[in-house]
DRENPA-3360 file (N, C-alpha, C; in nm, 2 decimals, always signed):
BEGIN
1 = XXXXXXXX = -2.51/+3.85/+2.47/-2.44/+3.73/+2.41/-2.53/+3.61/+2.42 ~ -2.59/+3.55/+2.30/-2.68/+3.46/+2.32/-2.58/+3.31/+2.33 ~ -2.63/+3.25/+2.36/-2.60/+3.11/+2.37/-2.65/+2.97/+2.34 ~ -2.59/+2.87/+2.27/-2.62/+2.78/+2.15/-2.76/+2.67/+2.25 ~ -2.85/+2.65/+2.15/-2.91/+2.54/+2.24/-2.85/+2.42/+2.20 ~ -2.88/+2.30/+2.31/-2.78/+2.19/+2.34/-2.90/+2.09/+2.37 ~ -2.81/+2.00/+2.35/-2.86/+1.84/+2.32/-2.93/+1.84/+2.45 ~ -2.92/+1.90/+2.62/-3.00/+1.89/+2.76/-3.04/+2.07/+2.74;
9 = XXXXXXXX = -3.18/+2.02/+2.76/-3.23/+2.16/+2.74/-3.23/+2.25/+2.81 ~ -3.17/+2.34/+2.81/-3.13/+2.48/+2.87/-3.18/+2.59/+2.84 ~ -3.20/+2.66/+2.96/-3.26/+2.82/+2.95/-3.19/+2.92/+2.99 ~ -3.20/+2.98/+2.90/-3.10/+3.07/+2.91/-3.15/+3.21/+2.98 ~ -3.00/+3.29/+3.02/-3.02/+3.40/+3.12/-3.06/+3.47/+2.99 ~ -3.14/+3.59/+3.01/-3.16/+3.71/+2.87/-3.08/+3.85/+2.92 ~ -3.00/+3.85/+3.02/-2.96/+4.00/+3.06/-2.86/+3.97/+3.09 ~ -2.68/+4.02/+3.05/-2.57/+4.04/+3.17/-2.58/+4.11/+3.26;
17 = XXXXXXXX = -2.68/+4.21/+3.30/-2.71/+4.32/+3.43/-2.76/+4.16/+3.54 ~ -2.85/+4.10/+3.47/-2.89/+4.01/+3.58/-2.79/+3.89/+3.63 ~ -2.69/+3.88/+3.52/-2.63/+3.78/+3.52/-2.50/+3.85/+3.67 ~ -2.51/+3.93/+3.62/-2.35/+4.05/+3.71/-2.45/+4.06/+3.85 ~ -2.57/+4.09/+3.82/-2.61/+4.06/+4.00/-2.64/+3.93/+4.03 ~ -2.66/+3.79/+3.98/-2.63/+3.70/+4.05/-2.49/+3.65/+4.09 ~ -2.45/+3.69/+4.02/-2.25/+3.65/+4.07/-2.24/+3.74/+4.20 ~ -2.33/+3.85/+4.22/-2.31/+3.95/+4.32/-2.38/+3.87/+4.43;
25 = XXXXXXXX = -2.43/+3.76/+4.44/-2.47/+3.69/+4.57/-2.37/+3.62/+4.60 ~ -2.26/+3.59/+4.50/-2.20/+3.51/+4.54/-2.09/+3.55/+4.66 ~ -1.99/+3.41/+4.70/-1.88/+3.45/+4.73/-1.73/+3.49/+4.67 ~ -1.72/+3.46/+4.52/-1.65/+3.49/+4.40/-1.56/+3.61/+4.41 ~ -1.47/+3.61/+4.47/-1.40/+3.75/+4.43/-1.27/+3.72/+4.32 ~ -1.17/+3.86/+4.30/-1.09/+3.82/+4.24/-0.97/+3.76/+4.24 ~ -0.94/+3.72/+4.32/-0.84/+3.60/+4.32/-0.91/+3.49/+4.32 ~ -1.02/+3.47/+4.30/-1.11/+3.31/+4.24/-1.07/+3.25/+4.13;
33 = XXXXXXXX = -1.01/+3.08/+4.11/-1.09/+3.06/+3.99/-1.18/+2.96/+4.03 ~ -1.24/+2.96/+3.89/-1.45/+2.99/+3.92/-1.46/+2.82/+3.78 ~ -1.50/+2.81/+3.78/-1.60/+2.69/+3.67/-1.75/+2.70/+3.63 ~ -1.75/+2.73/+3.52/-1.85/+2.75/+3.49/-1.90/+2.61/+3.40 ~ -1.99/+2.58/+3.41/-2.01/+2.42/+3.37/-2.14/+2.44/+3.24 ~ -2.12/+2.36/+3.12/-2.26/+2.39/+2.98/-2.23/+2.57/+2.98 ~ -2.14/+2.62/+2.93/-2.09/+2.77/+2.92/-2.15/+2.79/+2.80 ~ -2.15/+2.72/+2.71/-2.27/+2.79/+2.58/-2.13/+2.86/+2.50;
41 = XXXXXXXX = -2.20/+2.95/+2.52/-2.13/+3.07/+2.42/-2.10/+3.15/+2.53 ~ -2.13/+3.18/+2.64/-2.04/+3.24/+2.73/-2.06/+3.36/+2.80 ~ -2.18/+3.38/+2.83/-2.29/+3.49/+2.89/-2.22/+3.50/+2.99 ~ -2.22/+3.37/+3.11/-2.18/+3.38/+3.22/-2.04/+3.37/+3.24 ~ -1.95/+3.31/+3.11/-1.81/+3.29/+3.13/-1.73/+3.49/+3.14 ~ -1.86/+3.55/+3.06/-1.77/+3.63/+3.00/-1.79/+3.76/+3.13 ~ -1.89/+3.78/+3.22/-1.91/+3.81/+3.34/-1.80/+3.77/+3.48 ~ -1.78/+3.63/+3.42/-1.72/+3.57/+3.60/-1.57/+3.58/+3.53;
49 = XXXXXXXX = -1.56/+3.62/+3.41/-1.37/+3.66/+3.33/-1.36/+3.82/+3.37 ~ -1.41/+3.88/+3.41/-1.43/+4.00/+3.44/-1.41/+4.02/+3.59 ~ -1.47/+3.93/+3.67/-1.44/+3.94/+3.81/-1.35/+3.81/+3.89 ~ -1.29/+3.72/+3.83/-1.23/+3.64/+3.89/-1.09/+3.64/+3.79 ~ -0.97/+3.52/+3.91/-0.87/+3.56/+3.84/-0.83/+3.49/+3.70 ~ -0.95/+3.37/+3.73/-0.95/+3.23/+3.66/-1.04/+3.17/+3.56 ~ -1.07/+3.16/+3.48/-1.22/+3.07/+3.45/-1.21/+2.97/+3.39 ~ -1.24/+2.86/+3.43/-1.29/+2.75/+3.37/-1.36/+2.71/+3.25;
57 = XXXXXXXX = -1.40/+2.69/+3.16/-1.53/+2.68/+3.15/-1.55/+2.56/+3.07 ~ -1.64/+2.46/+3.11/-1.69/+2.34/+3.02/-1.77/+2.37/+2.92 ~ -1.77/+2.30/+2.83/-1.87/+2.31/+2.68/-1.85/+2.16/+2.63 ~ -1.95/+2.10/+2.63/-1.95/+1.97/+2.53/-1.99/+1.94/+2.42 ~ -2.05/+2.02/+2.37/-2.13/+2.05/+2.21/-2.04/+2.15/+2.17 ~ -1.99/+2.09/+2.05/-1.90/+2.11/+1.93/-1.85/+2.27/+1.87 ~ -2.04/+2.28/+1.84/-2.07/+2.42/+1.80/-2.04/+2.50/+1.89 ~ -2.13/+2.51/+2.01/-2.11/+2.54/+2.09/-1.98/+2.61/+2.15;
65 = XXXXXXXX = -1.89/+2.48/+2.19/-1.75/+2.49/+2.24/-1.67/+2.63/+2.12 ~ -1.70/+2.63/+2.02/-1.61/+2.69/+1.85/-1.66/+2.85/+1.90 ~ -1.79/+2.85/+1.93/-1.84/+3.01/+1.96/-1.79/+3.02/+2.09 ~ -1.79/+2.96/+2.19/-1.71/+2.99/+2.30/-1.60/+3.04/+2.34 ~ -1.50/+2.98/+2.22/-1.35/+3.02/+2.21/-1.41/+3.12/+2.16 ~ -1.45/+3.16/+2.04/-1.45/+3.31/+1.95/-1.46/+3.38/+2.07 ~ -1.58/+3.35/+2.15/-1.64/+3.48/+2.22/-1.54/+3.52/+2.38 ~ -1.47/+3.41/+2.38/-1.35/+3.44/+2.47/-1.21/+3.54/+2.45;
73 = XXXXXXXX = -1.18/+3.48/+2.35/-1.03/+3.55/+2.25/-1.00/+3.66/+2.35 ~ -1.11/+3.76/+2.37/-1.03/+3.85/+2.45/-1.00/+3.85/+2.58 ~ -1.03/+3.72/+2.62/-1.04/+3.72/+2.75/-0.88/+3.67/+2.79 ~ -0.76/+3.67/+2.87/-0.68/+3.54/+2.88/-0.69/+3.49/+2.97 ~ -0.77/+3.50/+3.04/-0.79/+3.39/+3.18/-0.89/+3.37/+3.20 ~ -0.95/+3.29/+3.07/-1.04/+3.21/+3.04/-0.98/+3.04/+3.00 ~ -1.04/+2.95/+3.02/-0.99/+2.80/+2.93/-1.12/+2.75/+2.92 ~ -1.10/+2.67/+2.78/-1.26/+2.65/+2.77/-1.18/+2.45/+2.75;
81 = XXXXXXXX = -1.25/+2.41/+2.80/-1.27/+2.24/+2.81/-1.38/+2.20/+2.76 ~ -1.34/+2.17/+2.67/-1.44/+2.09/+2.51/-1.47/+1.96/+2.56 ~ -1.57/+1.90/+2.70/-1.56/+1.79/+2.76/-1.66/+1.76/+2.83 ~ -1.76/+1.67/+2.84/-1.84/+1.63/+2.95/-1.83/+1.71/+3.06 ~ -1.89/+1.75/+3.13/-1.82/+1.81/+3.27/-1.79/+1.65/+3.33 ~ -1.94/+1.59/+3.33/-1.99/+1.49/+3.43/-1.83/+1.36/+3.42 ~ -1.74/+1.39/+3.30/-1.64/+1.30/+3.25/-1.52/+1.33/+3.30 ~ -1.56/+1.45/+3.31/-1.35/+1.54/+3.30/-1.29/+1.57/+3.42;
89 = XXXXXXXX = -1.19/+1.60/+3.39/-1.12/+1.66/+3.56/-1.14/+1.76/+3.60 ~ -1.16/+1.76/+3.70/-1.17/+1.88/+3.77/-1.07/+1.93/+3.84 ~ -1.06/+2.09/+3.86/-0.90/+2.14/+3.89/-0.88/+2.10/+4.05 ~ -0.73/+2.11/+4.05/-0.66/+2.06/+4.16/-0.63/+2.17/+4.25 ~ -0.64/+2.33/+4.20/-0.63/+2.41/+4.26/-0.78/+2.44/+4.37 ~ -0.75/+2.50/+4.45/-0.90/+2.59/+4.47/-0.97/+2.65/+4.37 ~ -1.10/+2.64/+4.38/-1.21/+2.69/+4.30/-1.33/+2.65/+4.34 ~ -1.42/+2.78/+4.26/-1.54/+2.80/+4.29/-1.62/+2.75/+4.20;
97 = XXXXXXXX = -1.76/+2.79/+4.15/-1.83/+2.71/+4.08/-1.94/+2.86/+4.08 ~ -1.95/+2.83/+3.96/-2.07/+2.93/+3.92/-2.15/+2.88/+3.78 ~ -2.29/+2.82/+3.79/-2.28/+2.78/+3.63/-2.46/+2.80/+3.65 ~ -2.53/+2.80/+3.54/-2.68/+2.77/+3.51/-2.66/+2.63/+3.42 ~ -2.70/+2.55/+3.47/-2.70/+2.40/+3.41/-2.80/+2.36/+3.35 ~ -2.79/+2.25/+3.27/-2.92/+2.18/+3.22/-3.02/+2.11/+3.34 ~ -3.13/+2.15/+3.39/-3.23/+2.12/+3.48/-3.20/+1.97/+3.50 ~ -3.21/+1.85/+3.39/-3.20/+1.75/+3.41/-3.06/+1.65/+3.48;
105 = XXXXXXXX = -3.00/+1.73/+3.45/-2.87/+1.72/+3.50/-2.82/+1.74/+3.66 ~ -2.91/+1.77/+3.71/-2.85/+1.89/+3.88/-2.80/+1.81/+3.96 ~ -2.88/+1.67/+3.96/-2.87/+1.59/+4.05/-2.71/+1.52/+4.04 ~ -2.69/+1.50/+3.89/-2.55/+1.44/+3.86/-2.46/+1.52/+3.88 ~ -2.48/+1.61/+3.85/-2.43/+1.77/+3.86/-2.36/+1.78/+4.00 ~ -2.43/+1.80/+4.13/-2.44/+1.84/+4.27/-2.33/+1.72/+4.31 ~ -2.37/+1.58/+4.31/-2.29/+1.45/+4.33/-2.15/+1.52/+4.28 ~ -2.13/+1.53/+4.17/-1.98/+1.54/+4.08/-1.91/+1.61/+4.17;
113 = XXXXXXXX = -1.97/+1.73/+4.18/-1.88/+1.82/+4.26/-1.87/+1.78/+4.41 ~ -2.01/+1.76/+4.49/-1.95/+1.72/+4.64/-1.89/+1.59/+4.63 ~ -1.86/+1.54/+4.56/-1.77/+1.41/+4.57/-1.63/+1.42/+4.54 ~ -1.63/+1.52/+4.48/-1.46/+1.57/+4.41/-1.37/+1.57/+4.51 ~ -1.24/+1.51/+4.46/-1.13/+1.47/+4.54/-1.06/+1.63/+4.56 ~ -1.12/+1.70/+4.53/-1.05/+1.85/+4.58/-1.17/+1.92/+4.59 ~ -1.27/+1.95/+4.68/-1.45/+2.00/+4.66/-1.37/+2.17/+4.63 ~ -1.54/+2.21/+4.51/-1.52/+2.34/+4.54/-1.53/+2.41/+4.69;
121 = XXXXXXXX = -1.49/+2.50/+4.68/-1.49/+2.63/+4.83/-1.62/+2.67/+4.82 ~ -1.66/+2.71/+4.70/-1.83/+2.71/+4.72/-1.92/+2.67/+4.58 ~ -2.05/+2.66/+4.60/-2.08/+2.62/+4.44/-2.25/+2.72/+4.44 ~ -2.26/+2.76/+4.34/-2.37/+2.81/+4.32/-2.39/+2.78/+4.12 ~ -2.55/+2.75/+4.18/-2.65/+2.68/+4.05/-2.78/+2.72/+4.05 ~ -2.77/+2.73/+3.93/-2.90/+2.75/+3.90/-3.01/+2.66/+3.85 ~ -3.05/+2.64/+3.95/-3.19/+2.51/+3.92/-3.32/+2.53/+3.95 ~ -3.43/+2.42/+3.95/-3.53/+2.42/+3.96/-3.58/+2.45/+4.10;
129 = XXXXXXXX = -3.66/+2.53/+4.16/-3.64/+2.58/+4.25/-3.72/+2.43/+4.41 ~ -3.79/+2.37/+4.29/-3.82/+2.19/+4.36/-3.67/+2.14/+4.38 ~ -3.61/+2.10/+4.29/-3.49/+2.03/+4.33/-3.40/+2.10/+4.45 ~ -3.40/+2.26/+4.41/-3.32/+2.33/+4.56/-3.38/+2.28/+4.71 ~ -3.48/+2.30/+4.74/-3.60/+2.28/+4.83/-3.54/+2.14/+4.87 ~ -3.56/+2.06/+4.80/-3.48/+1.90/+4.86/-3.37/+1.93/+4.93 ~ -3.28/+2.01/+4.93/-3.12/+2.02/+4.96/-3.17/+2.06/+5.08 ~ -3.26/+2.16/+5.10/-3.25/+2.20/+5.25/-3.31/+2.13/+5.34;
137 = XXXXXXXX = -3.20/+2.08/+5.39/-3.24/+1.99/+5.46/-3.27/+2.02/+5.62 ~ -3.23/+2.16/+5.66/-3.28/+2.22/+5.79/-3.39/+2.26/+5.79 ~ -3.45/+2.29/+5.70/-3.61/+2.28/+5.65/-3.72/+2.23/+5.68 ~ -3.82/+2.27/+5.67/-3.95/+2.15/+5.71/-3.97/+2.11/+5.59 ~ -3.92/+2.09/+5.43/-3.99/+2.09/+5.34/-3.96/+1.94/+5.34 ~ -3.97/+1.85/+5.22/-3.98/+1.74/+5.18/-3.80/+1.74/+5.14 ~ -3.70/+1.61/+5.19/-3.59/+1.63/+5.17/-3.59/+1.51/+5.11 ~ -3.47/+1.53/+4.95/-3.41/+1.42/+4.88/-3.32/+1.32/+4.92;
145 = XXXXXXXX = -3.28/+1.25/+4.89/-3.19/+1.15/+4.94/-3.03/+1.21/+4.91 ~ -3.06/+1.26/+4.77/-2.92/+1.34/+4.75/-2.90/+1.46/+4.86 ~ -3.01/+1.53/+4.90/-2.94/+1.63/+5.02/-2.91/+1.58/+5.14 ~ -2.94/+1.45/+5.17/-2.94/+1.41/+5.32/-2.79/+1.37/+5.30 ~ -2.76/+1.29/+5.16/-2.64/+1.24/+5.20/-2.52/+1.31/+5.19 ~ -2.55/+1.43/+5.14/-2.45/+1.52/+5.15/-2.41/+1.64/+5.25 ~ -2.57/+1.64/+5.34/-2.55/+1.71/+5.42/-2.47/+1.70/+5.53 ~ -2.38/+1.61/+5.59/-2.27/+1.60/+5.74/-2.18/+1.73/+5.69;
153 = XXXXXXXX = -2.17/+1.72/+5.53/-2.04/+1.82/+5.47/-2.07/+1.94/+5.42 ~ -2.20/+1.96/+5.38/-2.25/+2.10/+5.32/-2.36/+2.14/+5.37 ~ -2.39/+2.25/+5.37/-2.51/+2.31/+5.39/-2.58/+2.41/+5.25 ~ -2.68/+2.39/+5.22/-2.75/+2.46/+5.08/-2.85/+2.55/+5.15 ~ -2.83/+2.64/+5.07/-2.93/+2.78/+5.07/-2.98/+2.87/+4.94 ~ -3.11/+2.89/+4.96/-3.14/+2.95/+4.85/-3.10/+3.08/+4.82 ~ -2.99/+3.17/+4.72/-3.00/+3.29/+4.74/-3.07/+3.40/+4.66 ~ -3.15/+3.36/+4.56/-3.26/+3.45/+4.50/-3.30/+3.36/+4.38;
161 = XXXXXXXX = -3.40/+3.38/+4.43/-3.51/+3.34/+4.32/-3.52/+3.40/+4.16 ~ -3.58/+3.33/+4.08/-3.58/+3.41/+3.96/-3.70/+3.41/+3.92 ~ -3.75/+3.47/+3.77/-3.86/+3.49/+3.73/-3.83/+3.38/+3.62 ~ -3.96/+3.30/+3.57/-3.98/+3.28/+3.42/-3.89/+3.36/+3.33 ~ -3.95/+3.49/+3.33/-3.95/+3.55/+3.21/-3.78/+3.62/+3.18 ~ -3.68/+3.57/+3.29/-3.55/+3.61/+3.30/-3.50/+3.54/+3.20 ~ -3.51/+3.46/+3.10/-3.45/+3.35/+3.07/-3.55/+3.30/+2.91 ~ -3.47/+3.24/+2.82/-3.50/+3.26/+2.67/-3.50/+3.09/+2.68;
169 = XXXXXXXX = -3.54/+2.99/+2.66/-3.70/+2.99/+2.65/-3.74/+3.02/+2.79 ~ -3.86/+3.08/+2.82/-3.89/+3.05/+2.99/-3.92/+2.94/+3.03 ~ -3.87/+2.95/+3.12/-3.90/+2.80/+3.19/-4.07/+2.73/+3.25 ~ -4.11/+2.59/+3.21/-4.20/+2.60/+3.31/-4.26/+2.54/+3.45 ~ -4.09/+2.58/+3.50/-4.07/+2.57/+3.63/-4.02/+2.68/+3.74 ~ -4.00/+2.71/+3.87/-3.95/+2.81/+3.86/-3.82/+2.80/+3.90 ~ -3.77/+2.86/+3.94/-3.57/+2.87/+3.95/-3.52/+2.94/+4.03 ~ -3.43/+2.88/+4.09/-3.38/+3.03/+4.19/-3.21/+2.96/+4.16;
177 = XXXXXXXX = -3.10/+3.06/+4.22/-2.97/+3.06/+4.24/-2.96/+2.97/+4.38 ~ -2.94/+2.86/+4.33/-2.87/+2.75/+4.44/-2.72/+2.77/+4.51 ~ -2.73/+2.80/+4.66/-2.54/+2.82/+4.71/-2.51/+2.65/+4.78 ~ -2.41/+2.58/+4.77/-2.41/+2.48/+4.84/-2.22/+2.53/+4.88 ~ -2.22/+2.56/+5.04/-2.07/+2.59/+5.08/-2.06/+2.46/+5.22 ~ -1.91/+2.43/+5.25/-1.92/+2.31/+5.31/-1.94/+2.41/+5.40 ~ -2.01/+2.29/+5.52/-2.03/+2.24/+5.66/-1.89/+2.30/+5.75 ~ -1.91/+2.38/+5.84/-1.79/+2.41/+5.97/-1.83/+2.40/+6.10;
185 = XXXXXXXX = -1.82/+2.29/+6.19/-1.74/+2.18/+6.10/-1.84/+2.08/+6.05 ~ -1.80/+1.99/+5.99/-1.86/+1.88/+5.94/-1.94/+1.80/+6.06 ~ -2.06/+1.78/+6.01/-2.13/+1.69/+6.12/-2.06/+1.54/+6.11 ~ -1.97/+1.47/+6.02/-1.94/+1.33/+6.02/-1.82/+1.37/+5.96 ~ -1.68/+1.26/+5.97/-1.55/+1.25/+5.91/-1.59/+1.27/+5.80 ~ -1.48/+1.31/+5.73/-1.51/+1.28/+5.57/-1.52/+1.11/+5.56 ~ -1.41/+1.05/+5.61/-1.37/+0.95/+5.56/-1.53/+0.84/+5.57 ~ -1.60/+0.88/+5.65/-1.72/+0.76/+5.65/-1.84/+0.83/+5.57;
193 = XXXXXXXX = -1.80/+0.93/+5.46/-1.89/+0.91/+5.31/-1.93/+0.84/+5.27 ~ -1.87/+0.74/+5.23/-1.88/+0.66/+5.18/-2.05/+0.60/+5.24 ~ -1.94/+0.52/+5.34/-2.08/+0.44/+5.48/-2.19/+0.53/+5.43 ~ -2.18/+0.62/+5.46/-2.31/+0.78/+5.53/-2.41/+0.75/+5.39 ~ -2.37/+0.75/+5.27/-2.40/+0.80/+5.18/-2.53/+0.64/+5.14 ~ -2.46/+0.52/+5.10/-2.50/+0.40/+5.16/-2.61/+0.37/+5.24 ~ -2.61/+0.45/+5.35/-2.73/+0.40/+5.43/-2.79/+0.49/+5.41 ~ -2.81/+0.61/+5.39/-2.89/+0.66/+5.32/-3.04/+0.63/+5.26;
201 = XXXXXXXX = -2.91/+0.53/+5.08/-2.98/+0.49/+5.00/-3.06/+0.37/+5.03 ~ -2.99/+0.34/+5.13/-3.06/+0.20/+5.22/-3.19/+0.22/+5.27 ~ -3.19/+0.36/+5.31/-3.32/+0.34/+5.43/-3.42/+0.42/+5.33 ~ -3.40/+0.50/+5.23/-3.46/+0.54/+5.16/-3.56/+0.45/+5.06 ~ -3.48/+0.37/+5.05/-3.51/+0.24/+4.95/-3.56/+0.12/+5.02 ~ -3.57/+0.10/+5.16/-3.61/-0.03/+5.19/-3.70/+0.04/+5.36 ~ -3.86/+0.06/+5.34/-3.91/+0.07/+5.50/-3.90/-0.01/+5.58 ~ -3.85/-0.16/+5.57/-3.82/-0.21/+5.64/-3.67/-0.20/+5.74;
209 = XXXXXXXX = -3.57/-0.16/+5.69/-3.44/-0.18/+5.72/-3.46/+0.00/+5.81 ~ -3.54/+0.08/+5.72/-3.55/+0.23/+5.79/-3.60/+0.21/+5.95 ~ -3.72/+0.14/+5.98/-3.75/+0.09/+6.10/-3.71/+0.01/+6.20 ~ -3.61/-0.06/+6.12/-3.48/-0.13/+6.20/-3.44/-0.08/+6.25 ~ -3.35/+0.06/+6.24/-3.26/+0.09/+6.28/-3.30/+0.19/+6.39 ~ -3.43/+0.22/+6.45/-3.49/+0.32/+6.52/-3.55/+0.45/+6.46 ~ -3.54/+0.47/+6.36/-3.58/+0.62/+6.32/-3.76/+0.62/+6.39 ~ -3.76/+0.79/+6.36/-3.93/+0.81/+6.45/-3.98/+0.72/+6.34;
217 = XXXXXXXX = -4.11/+0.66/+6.40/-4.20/+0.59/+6.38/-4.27/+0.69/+6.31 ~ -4.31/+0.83/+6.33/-4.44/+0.90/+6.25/-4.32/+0.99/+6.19 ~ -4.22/+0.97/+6.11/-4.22/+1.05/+6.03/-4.10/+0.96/+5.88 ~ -4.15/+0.98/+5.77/-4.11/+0.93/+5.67/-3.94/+0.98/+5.62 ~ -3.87/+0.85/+5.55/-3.69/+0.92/+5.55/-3.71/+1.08/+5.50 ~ -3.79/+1.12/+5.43/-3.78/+1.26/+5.37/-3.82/+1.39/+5.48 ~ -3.85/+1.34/+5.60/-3.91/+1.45/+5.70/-3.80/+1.44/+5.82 ~ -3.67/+1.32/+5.80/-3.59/+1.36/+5.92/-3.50/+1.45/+5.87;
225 = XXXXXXXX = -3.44/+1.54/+5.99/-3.35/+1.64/+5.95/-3.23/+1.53/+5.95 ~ -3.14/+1.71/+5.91/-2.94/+1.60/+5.85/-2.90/+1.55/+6.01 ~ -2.92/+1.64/+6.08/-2.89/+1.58/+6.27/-2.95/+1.44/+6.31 ~ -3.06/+1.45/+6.26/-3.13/+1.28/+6.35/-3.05/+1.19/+6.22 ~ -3.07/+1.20/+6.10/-2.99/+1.12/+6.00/-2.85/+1.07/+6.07 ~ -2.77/+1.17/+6.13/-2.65/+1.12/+6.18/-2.61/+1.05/+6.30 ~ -2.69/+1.06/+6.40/-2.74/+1.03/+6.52/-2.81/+0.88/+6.49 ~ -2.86/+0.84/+6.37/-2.95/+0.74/+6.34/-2.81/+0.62/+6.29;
233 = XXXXX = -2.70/+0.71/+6.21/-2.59/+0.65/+6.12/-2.50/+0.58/+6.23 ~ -2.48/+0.68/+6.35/-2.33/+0.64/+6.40/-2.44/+0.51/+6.52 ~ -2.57/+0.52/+6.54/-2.62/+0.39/+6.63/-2.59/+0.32/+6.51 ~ -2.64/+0.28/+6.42/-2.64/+0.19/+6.30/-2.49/+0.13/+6.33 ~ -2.40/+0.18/+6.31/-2.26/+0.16/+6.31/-2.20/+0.07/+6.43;
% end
């Protein structure tokens, strides 16, 4: 089932066998419902309507959304939301998250969801396998600002890499299946997100104010793990 190309450029999966073994890393079963976010025409909607009890699915492009419904019809526990994701509501029930997104998008993408007044139970994405790398933030690699500030509440893991050549156009980056499930327990309340999030962008953004506050001297905001980050927050405080 191919799928429409869209105004954020997207690559698309070329196999439902591969598509049915990445859902197979997930945590997805059938009493889930799932969100599938940029559904296209419905590769992945029509996979995760097969094994969950619920589906979601966003489409913001017109065309797009029209082949969506067609290619759903037999589905009934499917709904297709002709909407922004980045705009619209998100369900009030529990749910999961399963989507291949537009690359450029991840970062707005990842925020939407761990900010949501009801977070998914789990989310897995498929992105650039640089931007996953940022998220891990127990890692020795180079960490983003968006994974630090999210990390008190989630923890990210990579669960399989992909090839180029999986995917119509190929990409020329590489990609793996992103899991982001919360934190148990959370290293910080919820309620001082806000704060957490904040100083973050503060110390990311200004070397001076970063050296204020005590962080190591030999190592740059992108080389401290999510633990010294919070240890660094609640002195700050």
């Amino acid at each position: 089932m191919k799928r429409l190309v869209k105004s954020h450029q997207q690559h698309f999966l070329k196999h439902t066998g591969l598509i049915a073994e990445l859902i197979g890393h997930s945590t997805i079963r059938p009493r889930d419902t799932v969100v599938d976010i940029g559904a296209g025409s419905g590769a992945i909607t029509a996979v995760l309507a097969r094994r969950a009890h619920q589906v979601i699915a966003y489409e913001n492009e017109p065309a797009a959304a029209k082949k969506l419904r067609s290619n759903m019809r037999q589905f009934k526990n499917v709904e297709v939301v002709e909407e922004d994701f980045l705009k619209s509501s998100l369900p009030t029930v529990p749910y999961k998250v399963f989507a291949n997104i537009p690359f450029s998008q991840s970062s707005a993408i990842v925020r939407r969801l761990t900010d949501a007044q009801v977070a998914p139970r789990a989310i897995y994405l498929i992105v650039q396998k640089q931007f996953a790398r940022k998220l891990l933030v127990e890692s020795d690699y180079f960490h983003g600002a968006l994974g630090i500030s999210i990390a008190p509440w989630w923890q990210a893991r990579i669960r399989r890499p992909l090839r180029r050549t999986d995917f119509t156009p190929p990409p020329a980056v590489d990609t793996v299946l992103l899991e982001l499930k919360p934190r148990e327990p959370a290293l910080l309340p919820l309620e001082q997100r806000a704060d957490f999030m904040k100083f973050i962008e503060q110390c990311y953004a200004d070397p001076r104010y970063y050296q204020k506050i005590g962080a190591p001297k030999d190592k740059k905001p992108s080389h401290v793990n999510a633990r010294q980050w919070v240890n660094l927050f609640q002195k700050a405080m």
